[in-house]
C-alpha positions in Angstrom: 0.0 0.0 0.0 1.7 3.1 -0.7 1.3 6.1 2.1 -0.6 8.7 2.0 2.8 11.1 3.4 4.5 9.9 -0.1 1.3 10.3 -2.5 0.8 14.4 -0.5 4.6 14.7 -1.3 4.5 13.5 -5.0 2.1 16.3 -5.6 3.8 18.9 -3.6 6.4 17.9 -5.5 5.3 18.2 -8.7 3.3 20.8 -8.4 6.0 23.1 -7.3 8.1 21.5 -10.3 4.8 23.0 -12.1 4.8 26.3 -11.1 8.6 26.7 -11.6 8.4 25.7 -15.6 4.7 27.6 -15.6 6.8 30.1 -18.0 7.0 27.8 -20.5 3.3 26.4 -20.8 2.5 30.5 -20.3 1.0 30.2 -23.8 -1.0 27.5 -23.5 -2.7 28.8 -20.3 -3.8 31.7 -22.0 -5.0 29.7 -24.8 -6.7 27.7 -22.7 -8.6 30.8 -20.6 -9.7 32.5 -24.0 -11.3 28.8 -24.9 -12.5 28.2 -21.3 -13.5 31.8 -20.9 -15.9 31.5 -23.7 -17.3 28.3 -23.0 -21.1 28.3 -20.9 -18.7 27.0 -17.9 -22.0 27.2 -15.7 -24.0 24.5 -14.1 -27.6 24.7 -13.7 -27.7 24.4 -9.8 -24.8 26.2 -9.3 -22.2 23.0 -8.4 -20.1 21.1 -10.6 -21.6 17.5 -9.9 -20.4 15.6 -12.5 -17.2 16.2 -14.4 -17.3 14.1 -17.1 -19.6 16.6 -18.4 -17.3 19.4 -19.0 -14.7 17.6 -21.6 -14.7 21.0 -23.7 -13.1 22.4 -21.3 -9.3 22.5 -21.0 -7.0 22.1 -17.9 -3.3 22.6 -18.3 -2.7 19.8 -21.2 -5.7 17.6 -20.0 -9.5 18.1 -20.2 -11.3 19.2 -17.3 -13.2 16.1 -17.6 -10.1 14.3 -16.7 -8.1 16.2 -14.5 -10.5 18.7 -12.6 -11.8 17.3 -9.6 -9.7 19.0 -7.5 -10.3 22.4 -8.9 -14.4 21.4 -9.3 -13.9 21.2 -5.4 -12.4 24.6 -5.1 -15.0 26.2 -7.5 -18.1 24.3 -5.5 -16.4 25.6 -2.2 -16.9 29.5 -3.7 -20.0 28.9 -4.5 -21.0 27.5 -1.1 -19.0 30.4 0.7 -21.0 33.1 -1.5 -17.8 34.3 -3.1 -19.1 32.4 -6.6 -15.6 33.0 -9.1 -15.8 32.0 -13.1 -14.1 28.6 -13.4 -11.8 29.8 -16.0 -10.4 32.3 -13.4 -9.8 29.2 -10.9 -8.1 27.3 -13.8 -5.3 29.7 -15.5 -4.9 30.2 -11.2 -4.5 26.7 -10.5 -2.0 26.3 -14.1 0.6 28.1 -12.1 -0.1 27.3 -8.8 -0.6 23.4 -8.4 -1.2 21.2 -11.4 0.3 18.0 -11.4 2.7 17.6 -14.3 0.4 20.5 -15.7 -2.2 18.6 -14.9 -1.6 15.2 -16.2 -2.0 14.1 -12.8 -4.4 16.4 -11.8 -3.7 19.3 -8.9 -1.7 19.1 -5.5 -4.4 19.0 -2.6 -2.0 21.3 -0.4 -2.1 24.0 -3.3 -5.8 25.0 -2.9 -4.5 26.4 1.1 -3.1 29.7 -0.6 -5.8 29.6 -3.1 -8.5 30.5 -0.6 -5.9 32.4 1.5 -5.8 34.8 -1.5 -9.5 34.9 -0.7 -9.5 35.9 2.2 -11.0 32.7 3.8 -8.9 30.7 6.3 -8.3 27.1 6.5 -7.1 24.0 8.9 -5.8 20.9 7.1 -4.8 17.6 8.6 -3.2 14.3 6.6 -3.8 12.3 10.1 -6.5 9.9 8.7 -7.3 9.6 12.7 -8.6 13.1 12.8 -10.7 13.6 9.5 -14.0 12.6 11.5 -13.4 14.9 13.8 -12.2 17.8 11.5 -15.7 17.2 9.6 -17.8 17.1 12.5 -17.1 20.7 13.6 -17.0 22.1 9.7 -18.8 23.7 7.4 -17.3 22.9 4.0 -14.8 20.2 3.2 -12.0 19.6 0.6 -11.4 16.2 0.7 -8.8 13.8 -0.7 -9.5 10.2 -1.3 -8.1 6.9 -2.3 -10.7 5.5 -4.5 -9.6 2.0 -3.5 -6.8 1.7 -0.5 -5.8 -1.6 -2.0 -5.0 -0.2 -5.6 -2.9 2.7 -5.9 -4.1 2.6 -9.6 -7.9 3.4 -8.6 -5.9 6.5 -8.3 -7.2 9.6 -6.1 -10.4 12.1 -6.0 -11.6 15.1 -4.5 -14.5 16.5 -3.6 -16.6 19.4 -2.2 -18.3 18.1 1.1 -21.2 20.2 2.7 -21.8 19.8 6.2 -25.0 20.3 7.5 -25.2 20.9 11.5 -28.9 19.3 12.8 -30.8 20.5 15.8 -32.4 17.2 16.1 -31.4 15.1 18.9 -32.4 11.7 17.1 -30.3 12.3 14.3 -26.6 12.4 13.7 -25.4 16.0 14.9 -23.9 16.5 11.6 -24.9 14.9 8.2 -23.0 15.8 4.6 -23.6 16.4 1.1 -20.9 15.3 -1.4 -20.6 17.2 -4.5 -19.2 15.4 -7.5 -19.3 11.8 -6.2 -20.2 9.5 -8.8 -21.1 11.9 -11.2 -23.6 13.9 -8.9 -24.6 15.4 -5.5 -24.8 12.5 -3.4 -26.5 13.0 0.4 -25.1 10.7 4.1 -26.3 10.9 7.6 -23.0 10.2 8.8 -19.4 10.3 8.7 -19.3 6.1 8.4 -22.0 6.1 6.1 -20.2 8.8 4.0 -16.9 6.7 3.8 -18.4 3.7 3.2 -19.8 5.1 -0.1 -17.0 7.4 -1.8 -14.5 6.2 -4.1 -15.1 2.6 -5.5 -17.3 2.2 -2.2 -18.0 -0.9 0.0 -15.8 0.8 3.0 -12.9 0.7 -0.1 -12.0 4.2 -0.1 -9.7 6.1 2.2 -8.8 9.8 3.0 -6.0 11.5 2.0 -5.9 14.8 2.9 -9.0 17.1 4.0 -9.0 20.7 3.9 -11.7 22.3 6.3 -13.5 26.1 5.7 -15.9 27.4 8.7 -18.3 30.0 6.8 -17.4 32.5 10.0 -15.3 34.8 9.3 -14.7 33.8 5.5 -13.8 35.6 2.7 -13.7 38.9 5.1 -11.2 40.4 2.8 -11.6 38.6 -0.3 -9.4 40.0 -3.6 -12.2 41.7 -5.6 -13.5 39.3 -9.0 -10.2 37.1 -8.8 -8.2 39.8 -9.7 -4.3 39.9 -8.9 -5.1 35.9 -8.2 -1.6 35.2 -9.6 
């Protein structure tokens, strides 16, 4: 089984290996923004659900289709924090700033924790796999990083947008989630264990990563204005 410590520092990694060559793929980035930029980038209900949707649109030398879950999560975050941003803004960001192997592997989990910095919205992270319950229990929004299947580094990784919904109701779990982009769509759990048991290739298969928790309080208090300066 290979460790979650060496698959975080194989994106950090190459991610920063990204952003120091970024010069060179300069041109395609913009090439890709005036394509992506142009493009009814939208969803209907406001969340990307379901990525395989959105092949027309282009992510470092990949489709978005293929290589955009990460970012799908970071655009689904905005819209749940109220600070909506264009997805083709988030891309030509994320070009520079995190793509894998621009973006053949997709985008380094860490990379999204300056992203919303520049936002003005604070973070806490954790790789401990024995404090993601805990982490989601007293959130609000999620970025979380799975092993599809723990037993085949091949089933490769995924991540996702997670809502969590506090309940007043003392006969139901305190907190129950809403997964955006699981399985190609919004997909509700009344638990944590239920959650897990679900994600990635499912049957209890999938494990977490890396999970990057927002509280709405407080966020995006001093956000930069329409994405601009983002780089």
């Amino acid at each position: 089984m290979i460790s979650h410590p060496f698959i975080l520092l194989f994106y950090l990694i190459t991610g920063k290996f990204n952003e120091i060559l970024s010069f060179f793929h300069k041109k395609i980035s913009e090439k890709n923004f005036e394509l992506n930029d142009s493009a009814q980038t939208a969803p209907e209900n406001g969340f990307i659900d379901d990525q395989s949707k959105k092949k027309e649109i282009r992510y470092g030398k990949k489709s978005f289709s293929h290589s955009g879950c990460g970012l799908a999560a970071v655009y689904n975050a905005m819209m749940l924090l109220g600070l909506p941003m264009p997805l083709a803004e988030i891309i030509r960001y994320f070009e520079k700033h995190g793509a894998s192997f621009f973006a053949s592997f997709g985008t380094a989990p860490q990379s999204a924790v300056r992203f919303f910095r520049k936002q003005g919205v604070n973070t806490e992270s954790t790789m401990n796999k024995r404090k993601f319950k805990e982490l989601a229990e007293r959130s609000d929004i999620l970025l979380f990083t799975i092993m599809n299947d723990r037993r085949r580094i091949r089933s490769m990784v995924h991540t996702m947008c997670v809502e969590c919904l506090h309940g007043k109701d003392p006969l139901k779990p305190a907190v129950s989630y809403i997964v955006h982009n699981s399985h190609g769509k919004a997909e509700a759990y009344e638990s944590y264990e239920d959650m897990m048991y679900s994600l990635g290739d499912g049957e209890g298969r999938a494990e977490g990563v890396y999970m990057l928790a927002i509280n709405r309080t407080g966020a995006g208090e001093d956000p930069l204005p329409d994405g601009k300066n983002l780089m």
